[in-house]
C-alpha positions as protocol buffer text, in pm:
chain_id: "A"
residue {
  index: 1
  type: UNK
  ca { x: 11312 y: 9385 z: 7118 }
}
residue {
  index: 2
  type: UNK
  ca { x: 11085 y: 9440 z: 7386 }
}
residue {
  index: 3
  type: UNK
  ca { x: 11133 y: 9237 z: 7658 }
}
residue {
  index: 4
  type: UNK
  ca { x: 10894 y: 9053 z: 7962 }
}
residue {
  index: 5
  type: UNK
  ca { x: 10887 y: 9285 z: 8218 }
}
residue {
  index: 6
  type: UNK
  ca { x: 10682 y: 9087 z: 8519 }
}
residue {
  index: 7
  type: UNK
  ca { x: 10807 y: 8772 z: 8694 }
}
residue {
  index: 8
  type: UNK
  ca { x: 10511 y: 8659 z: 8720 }
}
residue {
  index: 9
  type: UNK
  ca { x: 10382 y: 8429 z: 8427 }
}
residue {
  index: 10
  type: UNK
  ca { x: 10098 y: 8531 z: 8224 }
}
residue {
  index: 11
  type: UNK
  ca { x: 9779 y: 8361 z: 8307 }
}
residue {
  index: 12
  type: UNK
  ca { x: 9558 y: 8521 z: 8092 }
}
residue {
  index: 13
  type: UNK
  ca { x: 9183 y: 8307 z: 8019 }
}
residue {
  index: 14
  type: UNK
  ca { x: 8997 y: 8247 z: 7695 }
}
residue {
  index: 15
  type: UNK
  ca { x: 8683 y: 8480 z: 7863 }
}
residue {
  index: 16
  type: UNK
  ca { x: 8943 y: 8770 z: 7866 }
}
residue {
  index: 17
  type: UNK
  ca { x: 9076 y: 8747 z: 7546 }
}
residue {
  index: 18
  type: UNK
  ca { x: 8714 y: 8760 z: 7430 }
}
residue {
  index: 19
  type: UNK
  ca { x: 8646 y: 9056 z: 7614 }
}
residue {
  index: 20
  type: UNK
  ca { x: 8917 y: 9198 z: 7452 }
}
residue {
  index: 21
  type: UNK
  ca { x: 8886 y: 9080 z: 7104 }
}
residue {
  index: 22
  type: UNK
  ca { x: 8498 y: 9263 z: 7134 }
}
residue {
  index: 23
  type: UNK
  ca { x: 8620 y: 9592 z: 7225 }
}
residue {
  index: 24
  type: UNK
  ca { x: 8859 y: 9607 z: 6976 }
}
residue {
  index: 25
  type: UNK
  ca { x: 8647 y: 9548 z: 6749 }
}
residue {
  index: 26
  type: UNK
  ca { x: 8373 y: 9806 z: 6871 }
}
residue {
  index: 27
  type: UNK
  ca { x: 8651 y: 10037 z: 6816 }
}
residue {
  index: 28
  type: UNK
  ca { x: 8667 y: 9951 z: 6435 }
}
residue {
  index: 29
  type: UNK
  ca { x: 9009 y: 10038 z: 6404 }
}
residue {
  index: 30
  type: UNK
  ca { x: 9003 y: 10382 z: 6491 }
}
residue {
  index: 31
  type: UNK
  ca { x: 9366 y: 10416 z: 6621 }
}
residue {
  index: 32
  type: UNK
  ca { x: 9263 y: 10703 z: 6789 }
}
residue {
  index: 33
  type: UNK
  ca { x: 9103 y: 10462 z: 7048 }
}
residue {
  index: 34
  type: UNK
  ca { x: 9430 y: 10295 z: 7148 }
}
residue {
  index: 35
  type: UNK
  ca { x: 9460 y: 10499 z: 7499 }
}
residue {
  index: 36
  type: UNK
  ca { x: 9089 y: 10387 z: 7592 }
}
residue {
  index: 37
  type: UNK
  ca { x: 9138 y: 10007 z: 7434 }
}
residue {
  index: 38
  type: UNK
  ca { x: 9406 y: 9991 z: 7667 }
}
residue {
  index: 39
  type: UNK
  ca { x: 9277 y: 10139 z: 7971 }
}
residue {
  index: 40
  type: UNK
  ca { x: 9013 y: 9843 z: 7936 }
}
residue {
  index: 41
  type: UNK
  ca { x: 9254 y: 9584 z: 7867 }
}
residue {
  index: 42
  type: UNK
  ca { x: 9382 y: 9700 z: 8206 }
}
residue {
  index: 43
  type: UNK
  ca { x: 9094 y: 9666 z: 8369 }
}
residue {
  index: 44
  type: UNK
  ca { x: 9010 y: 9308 z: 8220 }
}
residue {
  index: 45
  type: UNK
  ca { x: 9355 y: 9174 z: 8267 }
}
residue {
  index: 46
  type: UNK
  ca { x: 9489 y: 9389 z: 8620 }
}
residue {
  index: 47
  type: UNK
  ca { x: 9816 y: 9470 z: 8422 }
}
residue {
  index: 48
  type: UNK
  ca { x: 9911 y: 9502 z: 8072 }
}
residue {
  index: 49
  type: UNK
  ca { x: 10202 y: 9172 z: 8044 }
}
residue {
  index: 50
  type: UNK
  ca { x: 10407 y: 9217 z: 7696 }
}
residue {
  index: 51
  type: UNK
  ca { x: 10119 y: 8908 z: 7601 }
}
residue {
  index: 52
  type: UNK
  ca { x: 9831 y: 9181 z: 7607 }
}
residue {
  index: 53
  type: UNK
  ca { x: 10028 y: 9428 z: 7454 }
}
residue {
  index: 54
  type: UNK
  ca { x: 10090 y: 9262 z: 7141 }
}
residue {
  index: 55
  type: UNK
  ca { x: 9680 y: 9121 z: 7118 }
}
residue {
  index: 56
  type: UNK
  ca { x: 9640 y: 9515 z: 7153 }
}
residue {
  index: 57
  type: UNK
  ca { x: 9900 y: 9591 z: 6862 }
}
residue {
  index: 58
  type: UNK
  ca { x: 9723 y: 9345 z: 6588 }
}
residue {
  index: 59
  type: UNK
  ca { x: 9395 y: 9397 z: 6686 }
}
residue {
  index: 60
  type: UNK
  ca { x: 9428 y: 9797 z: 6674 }
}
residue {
  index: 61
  type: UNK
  ca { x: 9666 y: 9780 z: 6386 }
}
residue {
  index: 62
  type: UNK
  ca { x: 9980 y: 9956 z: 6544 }
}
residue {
  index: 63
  type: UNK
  ca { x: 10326 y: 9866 z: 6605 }
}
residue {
  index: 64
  type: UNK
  ca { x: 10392 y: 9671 z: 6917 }
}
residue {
  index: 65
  type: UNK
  ca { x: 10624 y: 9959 z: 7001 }
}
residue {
  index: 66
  type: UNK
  ca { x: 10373 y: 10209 z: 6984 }
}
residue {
  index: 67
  type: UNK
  ca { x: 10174 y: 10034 z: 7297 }
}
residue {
  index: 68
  type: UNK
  ca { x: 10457 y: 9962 z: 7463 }
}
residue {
  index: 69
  type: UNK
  ca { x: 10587 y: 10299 z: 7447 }
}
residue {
  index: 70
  type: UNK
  ca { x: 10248 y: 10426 z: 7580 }
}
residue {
  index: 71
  type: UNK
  ca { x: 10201 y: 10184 z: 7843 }
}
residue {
  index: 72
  type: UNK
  ca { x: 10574 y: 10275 z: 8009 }
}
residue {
  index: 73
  type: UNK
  ca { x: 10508 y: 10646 z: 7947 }
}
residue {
  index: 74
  type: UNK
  ca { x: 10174 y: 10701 z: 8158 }
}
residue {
  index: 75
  type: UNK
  ca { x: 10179 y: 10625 z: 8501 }
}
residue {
  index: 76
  type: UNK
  ca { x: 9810 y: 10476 z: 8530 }
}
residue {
  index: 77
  type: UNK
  ca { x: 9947 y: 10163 z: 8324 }
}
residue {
  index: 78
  type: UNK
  ca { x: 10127 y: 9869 z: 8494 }
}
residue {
  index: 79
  type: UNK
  ca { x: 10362 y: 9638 z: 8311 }
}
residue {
  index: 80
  type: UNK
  ca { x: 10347 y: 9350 z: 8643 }
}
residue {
  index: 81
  type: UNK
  ca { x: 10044 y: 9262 z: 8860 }
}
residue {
  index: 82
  type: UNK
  ca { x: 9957 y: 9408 z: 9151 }
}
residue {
  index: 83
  type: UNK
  ca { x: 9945 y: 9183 z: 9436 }
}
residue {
  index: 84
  type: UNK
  ca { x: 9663 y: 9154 z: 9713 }
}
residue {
  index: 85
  type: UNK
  ca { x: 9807 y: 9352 z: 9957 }
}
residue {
  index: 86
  type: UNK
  ca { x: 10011 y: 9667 z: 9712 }
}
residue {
  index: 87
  type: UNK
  ca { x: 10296 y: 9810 z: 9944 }
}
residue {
  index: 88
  type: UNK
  ca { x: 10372 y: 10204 z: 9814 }
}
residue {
  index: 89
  type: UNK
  ca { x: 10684 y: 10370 z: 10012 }
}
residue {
  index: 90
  type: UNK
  ca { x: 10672 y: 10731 z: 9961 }
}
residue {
  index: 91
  type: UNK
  ca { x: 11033 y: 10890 z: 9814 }
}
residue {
  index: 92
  type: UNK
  ca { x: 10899 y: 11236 z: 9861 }
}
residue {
  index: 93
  type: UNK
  ca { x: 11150 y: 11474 z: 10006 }
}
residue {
  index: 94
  type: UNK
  ca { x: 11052 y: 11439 z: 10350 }
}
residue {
  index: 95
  type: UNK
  ca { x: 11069 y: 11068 z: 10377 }
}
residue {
  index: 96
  type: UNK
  ca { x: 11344 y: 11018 z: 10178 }
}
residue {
  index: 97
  type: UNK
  ca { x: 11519 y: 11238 z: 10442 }
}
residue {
  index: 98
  type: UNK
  ca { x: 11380 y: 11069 z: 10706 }
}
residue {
  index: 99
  type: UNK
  ca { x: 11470 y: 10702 z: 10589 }
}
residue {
  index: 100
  type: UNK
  ca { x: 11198 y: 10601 z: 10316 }
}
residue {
  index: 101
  type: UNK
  ca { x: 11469 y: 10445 z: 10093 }
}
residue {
  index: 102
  type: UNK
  ca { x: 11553 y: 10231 z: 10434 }
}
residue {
  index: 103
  type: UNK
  ca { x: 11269 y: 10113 z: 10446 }
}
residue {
  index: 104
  type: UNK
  ca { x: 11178 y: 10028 z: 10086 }
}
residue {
  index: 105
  type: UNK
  ca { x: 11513 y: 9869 z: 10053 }
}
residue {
  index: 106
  type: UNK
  ca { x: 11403 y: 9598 z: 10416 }
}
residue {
  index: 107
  type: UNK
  ca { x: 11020 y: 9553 z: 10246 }
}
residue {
  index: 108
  type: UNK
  ca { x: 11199 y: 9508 z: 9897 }
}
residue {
  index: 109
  type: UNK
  ca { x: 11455 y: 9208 z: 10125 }
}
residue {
  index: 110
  type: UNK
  ca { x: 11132 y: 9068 z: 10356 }
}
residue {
  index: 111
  type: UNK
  ca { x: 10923 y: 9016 z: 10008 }
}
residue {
  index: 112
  type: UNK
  ca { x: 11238 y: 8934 z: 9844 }
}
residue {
  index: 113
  type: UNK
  ca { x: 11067 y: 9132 z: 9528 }
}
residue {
  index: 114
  type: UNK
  ca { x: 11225 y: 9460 z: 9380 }
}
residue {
  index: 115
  type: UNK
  ca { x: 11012 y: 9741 z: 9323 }
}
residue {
  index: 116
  type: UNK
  ca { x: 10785 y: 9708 z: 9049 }
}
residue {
  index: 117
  type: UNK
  ca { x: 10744 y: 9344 z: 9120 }
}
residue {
  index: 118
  type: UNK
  ca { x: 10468 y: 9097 z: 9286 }
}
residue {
  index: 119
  type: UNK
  ca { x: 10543 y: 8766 z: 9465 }
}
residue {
  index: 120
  type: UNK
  ca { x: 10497 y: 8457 z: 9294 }
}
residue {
  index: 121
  type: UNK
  ca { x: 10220 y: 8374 z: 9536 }
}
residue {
  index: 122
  type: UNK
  ca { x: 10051 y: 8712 z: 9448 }
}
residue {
  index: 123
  type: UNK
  ca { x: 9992 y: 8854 z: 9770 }
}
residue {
  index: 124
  type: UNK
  ca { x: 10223 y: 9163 z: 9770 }
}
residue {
  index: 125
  type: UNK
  ca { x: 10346 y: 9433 z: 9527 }
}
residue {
  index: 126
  type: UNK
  ca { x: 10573 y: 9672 z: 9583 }
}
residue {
  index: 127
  type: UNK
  ca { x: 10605 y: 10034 z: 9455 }
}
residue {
  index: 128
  type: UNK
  ca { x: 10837 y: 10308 z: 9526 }
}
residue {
  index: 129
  type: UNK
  ca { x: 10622 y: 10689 z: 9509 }
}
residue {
  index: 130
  type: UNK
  ca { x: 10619 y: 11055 z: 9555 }
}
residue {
  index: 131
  type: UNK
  ca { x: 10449 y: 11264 z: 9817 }
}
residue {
  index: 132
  type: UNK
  ca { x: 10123 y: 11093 z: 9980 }
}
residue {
  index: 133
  type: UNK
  ca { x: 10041 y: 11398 z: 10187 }
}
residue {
  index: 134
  type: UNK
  ca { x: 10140 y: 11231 z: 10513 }
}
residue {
  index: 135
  type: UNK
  ca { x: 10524 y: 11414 z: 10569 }
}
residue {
  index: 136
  type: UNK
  ca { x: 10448 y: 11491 z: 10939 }
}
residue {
  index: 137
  type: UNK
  ca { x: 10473 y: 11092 z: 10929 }
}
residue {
  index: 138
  type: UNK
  ca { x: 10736 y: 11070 z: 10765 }
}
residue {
  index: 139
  type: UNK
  ca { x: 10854 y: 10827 z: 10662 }
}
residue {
  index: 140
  type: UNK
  ca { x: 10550 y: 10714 z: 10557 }
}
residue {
  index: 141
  type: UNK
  ca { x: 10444 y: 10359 z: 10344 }
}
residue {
  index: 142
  type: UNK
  ca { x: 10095 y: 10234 z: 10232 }
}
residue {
  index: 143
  type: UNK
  ca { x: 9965 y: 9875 z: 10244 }
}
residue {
  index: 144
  type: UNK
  ca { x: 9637 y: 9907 z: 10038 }
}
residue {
  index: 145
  type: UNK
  ca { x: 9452 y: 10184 z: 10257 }
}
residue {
  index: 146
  type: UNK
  ca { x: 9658 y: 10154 z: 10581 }
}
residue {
  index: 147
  type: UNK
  ca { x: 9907 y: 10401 z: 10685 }
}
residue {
  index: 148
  type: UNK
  ca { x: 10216 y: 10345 z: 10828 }
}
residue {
  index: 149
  type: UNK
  ca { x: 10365 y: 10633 z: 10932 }
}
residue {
  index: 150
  type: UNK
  ca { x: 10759 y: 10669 z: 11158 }
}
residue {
  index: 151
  type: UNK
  ca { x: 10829 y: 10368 z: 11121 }
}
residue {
  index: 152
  type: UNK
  ca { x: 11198 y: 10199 z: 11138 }
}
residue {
  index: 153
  type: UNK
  ca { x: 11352 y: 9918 z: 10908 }
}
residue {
  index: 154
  type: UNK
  ca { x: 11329 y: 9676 z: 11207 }
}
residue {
  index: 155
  type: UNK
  ca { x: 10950 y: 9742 z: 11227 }
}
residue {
  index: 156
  type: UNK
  ca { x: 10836 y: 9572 z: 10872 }
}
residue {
  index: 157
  type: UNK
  ca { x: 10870 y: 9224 z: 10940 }
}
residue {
  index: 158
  type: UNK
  ca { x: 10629 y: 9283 z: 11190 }
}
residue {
  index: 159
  type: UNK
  ca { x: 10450 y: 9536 z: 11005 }
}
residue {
  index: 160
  type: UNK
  ca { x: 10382 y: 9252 z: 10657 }
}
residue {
  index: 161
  type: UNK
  ca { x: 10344 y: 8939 z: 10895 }
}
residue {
  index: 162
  type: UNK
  ca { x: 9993 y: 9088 z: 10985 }
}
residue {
  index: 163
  type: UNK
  ca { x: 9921 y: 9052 z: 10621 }
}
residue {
  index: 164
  type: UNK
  ca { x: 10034 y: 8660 z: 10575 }
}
């Protein structure tokens, strides 16, 4: 059984289900289409929720687990919303030795989110990734397209208050 993976609850409107429903059935079944059917269904809803997943599975005509498998498998797809502001630590080698997993660990208490999630309220997501380029910063986390490079666990109260 696959279960909900976002803690946020679905929200999805009767406009996007249309948009969905019509390019599903521009795709006239053609399983082969599945990848591209859901990279729109991204796109229309932000995230693919278990809710979208399964509209995908009847409407292309696959098993539930077949969607579910590719969504978790390729990167591009997200399971949860992103928030307003989306907060990616970098775990790369250099930060990591430098105190990345400090830091993602004092965002992950401030939000009071894991990574992976979004606040109720929407406004931040949080992401642990790889190598951003930046390891002369390290470490090194994103908020959208800001950089925040040597920073210290005591720093990111500060550093997310400018984004309330």
């Amino acid at each position: 059984m696959l279960k909900k993976i976002s803690n946020i609850p679905f929200a999805g409107t009767a406009e996007q289900e249309a948009q969905l429903k019509a390019l599903m059935a521009g795709c006239k079944g053609d399983r082969s289409m599945l990848m591209h059917v859901m990279q729109e269904a991204q796109n229309i809803y932000g995230y693919l929720p278990i809710e979208v997943q399964k509209m995908i599975a009847e409407g292309m005509d696959v098993p539930l687990e077949k969607v579910y498998g590719v969504a978790t498998f390729y990167a591009l797809f997200s399971l949860s919303p992103k928030g307003k502001y989306n907060v990616s630590v970098c775990l790369g080698t250099a930060c990591y030795v430098k105190g990345s997993q400090e830091i993602l660990d004092k965002i992950c208490e401030v939000l009071g989110i894991a990574p992976g999630e979004c606040t109720s309220d929407l406004k931040f997501s949080v992401e642990a990734c790889r190598c951003i380029g930046a390891c002369g910063l390290a470490p090194v986390f994103t908020i959208n397209d800001d950089v925040y490079g040597r920073v210290t666990p005591d720093e990111i109260p500060e550093i997310l208050a400018k984004y309330q």
